[in-house]
C-alpha positions as CSV (number, residue, x, y, z in Angstrom):
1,X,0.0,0.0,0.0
2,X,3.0,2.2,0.2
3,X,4.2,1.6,-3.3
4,X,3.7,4.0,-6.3
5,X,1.6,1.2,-7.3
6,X,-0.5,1.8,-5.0
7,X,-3.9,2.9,-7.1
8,X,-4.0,-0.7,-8.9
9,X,-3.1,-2.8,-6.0
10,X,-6.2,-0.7,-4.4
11,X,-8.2,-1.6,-8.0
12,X,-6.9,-5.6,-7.6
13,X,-8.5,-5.7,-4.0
14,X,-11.9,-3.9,-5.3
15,X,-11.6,-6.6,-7.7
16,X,-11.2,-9.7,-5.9
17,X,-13.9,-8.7,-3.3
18,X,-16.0,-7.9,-5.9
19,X,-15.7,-11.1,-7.2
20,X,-16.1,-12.5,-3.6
21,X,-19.2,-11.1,-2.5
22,X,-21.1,-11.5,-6.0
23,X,-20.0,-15.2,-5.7
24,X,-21.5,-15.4,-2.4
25,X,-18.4,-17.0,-0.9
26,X,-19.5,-16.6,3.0
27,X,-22.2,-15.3,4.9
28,X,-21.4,-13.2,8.5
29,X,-22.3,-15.4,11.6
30,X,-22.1,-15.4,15.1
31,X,-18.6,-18.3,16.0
32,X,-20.3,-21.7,16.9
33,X,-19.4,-22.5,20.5
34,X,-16.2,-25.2,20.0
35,X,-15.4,-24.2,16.9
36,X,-12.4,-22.2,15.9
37,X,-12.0,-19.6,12.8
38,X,-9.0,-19.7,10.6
39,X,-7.1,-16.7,9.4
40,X,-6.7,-14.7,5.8
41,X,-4.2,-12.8,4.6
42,X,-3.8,-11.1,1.1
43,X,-1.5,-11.8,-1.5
44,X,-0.1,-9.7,-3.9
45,X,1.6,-10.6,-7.7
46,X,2.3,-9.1,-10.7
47,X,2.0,-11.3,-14.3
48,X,4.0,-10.5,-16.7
49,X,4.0,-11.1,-20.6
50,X,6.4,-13.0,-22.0
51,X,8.4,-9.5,-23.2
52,X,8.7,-8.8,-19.8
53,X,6.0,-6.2,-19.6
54,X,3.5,-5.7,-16.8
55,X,0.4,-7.8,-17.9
56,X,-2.0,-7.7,-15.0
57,X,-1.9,-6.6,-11.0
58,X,-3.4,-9.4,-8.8
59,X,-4.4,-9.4,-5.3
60,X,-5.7,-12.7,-4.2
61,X,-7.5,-13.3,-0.3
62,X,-6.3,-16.6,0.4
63,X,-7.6,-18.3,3.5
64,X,-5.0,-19.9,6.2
65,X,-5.5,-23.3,4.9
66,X,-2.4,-24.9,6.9
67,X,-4.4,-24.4,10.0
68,X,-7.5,-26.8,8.4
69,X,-7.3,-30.6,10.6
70,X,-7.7,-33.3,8.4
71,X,-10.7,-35.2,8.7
72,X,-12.4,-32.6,10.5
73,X,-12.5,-29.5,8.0
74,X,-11.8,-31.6,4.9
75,X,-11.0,-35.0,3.6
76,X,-9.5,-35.2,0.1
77,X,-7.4,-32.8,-1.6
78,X,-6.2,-34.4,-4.9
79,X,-7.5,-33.0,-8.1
80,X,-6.1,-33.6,-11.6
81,X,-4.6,-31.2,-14.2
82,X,-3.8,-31.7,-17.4
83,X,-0.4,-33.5,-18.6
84,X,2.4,-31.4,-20.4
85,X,2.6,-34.2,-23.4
86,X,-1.0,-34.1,-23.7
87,X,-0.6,-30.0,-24.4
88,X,2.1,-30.6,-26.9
89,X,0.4,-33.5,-28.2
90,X,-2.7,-31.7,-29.0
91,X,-0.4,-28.6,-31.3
92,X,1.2,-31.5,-32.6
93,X,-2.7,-32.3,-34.1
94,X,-3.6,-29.0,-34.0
95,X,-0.6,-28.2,-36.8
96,X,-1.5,-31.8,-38.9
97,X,-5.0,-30.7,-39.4
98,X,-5.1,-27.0,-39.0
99,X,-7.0,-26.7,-36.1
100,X,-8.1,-23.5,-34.6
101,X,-6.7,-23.0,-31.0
102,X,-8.1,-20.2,-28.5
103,X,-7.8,-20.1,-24.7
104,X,-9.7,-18.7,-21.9
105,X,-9.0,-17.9,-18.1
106,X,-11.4,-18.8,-15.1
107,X,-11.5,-15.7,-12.9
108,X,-11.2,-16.4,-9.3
109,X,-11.6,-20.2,-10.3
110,X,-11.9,-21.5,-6.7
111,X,-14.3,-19.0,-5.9
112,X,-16.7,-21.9,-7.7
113,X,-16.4,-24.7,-5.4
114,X,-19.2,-26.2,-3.4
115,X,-17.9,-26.9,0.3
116,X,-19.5,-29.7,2.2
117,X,-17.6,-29.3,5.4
118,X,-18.2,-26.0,8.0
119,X,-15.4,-24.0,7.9
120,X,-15.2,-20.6,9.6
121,X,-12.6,-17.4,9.0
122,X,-11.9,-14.5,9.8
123,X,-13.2,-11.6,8.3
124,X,-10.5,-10.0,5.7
125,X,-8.1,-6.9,6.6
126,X,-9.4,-3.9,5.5
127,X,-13.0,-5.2,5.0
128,X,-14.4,-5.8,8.6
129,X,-17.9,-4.7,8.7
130,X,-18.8,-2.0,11.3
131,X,-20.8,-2.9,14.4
132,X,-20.2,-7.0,13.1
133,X,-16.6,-7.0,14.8
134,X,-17.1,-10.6,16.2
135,X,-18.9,-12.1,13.6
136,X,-16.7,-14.8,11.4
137,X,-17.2,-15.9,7.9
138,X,-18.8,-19.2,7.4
139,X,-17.6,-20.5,3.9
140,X,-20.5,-21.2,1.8
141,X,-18.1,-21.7,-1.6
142,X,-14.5,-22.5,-1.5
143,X,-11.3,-19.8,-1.0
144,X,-8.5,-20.0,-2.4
145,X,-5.7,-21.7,0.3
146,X,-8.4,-23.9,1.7
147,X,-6.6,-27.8,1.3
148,X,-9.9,-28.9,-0.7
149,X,-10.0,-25.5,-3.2
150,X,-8.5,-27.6,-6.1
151,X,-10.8,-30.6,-5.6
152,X,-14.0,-28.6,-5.2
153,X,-13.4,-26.5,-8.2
154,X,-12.5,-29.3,-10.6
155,X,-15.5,-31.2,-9.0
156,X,-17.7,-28.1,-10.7
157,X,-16.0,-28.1,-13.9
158,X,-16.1,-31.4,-14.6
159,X,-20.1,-31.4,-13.7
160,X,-20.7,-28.6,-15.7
161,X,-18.8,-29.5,-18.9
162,X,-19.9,-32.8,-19.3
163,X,-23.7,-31.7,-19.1
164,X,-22.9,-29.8,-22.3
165,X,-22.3,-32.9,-24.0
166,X,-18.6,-33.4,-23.8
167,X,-16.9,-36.3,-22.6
168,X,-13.8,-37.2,-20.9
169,X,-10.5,-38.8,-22.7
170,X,-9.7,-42.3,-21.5
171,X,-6.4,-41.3,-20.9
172,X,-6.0,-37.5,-19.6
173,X,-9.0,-36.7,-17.1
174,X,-8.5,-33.2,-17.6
175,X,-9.7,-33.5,-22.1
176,X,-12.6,-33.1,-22.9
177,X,-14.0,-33.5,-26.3
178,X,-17.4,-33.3,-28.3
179,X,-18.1,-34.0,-31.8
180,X,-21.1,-32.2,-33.2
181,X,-22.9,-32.2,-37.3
182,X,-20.8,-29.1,-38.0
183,X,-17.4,-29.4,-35.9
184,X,-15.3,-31.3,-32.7
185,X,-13.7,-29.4,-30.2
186,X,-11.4,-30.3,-27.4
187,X,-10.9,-28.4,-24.5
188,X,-7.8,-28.5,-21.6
189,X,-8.5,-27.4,-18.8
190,X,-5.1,-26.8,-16.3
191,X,-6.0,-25.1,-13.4
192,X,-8.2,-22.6,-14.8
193,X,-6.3,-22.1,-17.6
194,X,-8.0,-23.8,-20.8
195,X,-7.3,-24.2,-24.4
196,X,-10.0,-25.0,-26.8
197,X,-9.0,-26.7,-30.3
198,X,-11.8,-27.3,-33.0
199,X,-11.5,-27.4,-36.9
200,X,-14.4,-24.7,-37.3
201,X,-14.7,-21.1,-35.5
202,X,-18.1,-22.0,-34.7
203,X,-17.0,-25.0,-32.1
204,X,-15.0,-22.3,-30.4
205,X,-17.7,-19.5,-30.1
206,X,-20.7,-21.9,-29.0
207,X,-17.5,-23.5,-26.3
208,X,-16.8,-19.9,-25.0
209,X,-20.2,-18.9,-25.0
210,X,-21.2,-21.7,-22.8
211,X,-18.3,-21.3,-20.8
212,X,-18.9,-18.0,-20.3
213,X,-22.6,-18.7,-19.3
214,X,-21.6,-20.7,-16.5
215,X,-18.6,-19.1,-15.0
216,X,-16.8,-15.7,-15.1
217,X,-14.4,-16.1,-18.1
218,X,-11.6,-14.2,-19.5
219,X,-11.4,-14.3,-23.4
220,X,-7.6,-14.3,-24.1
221,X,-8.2,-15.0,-27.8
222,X,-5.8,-17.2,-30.2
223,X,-3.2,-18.6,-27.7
224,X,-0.2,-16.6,-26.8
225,X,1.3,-18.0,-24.2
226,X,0.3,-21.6,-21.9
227,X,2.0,-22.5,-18.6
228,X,4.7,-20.4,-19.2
229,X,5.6,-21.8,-23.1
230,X,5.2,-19.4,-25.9
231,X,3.2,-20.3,-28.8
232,X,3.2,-19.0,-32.3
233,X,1.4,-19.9,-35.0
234,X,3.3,-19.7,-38.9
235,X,2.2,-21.8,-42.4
236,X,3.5,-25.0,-41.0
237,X,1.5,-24.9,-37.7
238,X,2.5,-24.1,-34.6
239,X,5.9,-24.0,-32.5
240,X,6.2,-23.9,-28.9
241,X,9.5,-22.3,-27.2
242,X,10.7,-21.3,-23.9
243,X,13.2,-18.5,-25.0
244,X,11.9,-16.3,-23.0
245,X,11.6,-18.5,-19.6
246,X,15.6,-19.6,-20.3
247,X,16.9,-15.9,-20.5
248,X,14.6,-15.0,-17.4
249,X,16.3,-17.8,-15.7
250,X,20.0,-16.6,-16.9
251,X,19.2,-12.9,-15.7
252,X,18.1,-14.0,-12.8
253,X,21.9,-15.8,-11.6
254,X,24.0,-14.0,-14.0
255,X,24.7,-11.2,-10.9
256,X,26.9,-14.5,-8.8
257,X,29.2,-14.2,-12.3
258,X,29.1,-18.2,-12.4
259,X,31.7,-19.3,-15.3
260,X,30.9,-21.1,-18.4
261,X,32.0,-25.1,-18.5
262,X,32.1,-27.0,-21.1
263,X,30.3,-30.0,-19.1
264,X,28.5,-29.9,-16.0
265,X,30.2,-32.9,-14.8
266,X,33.2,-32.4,-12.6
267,X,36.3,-33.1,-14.6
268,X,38.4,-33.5,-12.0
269,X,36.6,-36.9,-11.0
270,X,38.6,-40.2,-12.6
271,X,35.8,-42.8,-14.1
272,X,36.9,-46.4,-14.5
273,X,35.8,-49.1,-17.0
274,X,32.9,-51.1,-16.3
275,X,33.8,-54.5,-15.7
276,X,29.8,-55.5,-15.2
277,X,29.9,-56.3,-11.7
278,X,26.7,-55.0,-9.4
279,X,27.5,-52.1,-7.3
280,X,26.6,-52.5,-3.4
């Protein structure tokens, strides 16, 4: 609050409980006797573009999740995402049969998630509501930093999408695909970052609009930039390339002055044949 930044942290907060209280994420109640609230704190991040520019300011509430007993304020926490080779598997078809590729961001994806345990918290920093001091928050919907966030929200995609008519790949949980008279599209969902491939522009409108129908959505457009790999689309297809995430990487150590080696295995260490024997 004390940077020169100041005026879109302050916009990224608006945002975020904006985003909150339309959700309907917790309702103010007196503390059950027993029971014990958990703490929130904001947290604060810049994204960038892949040229290094400012993309986006986010502030995030995140709820004190490490203080959640297991098998008391939740049970499971797992929740799939989608594999690396199945994202460079699907540009590797996406480039053989010149399909159209767009992606989309979930805002405040969590923010979506059923809970079925009680779980109290404190009211935010900045936003306790006058003469309700000692009131607590009961989560209706999930936050993110609760153990079961991930769970719950994949738990509503997965409801959601397949009731549209898609269906799951036997492989990769986290494809989905749906073949219509007029086009098939895929979607991958990591997170709530998505990709959606189709071999007509229509599969990716009617997708987004349906998408967009049932959650808050951020239209990104043709793909840019996925878990941190570039993407760019020329006559032969599409090429992928983490330029940009290797030279961030090098700026990042080149102020300890490292020196350049040929190897990276110590030269100064004497191998001997292999004569075949096991080694204890």
């Amino acid at each position: 609050m004390a940077s020169r930044d100041v005026a879109f942290w302050k916009e990224a907060i608006n945002d975020e409980m904006d985003s909150i209280m339309s959700n309907q994420t917790w309702e103010l109640v007196d503390l059950p006797p027993g029971s014990k609230p958990i703490g929130c704190k904001w947290v604060f991040r810049r994204k960038y573009h892949t040229d290094g520019m400012i993309q986006t300011f986010k502030a995030r509430l995140e709820a004190k999740g490490f203080k959640q007993r297991e098998g008391i304020d939740y049970f499971d926490t797992y929740a799939p995402v989608a594999r690396t080779t199945s994202i460079r598997k699907l540009f590797a078809l996406a480039s053989i049969h010149n399909l159209f590729v767009h992606q989309m961001d979930v805002k405040t994806a969590f923010l979506n998630g059923d809970l079925n345990k009680e779980v109290y918290m404190e009211q935010p920093e900045g936003f306790v509501l006058l003469g309700n001091e000692n009131k607590v928050c009961k989560l209706v919907k999930s936050l993110y930093g609760l153990k079961q966030a991930l769970k719950q929200w994949h738990k509503k995609f997965d409801h959601a999408i397949l009731s549209d008519g898609f269906r799951h790949n036997n492989v990769d949980k986290c494809l989905y695909s749906k073949t219509c008279d007029d086009y098939m599209v895929i979607v991958c969902l990591y997170v709530d970052d998505m990709l959606i491939l189709s071999d007509d522009m229509k599969g990716i409108i009617e997708t987004k609009r349906f998408l967009s129908s049932t959650f808050k959505m951020k239209d990104l457009g043709e793909v840019d930039t996925i878990l941190g790999i570039k993407v760019k689309r020329n006559s032969a297809g599409y090429a992928l390339n983490q330029t940009h995430y290797i030279e961030k990487v090098v700026s990042k150590f080149s102020h300890l002055k490292i020196k350049d080696a040929n190897t990276p295995f110590d030269s100064s260490i004497k191998l001997e044949k292999n004569d075949g024997r096991s080694v204890a």
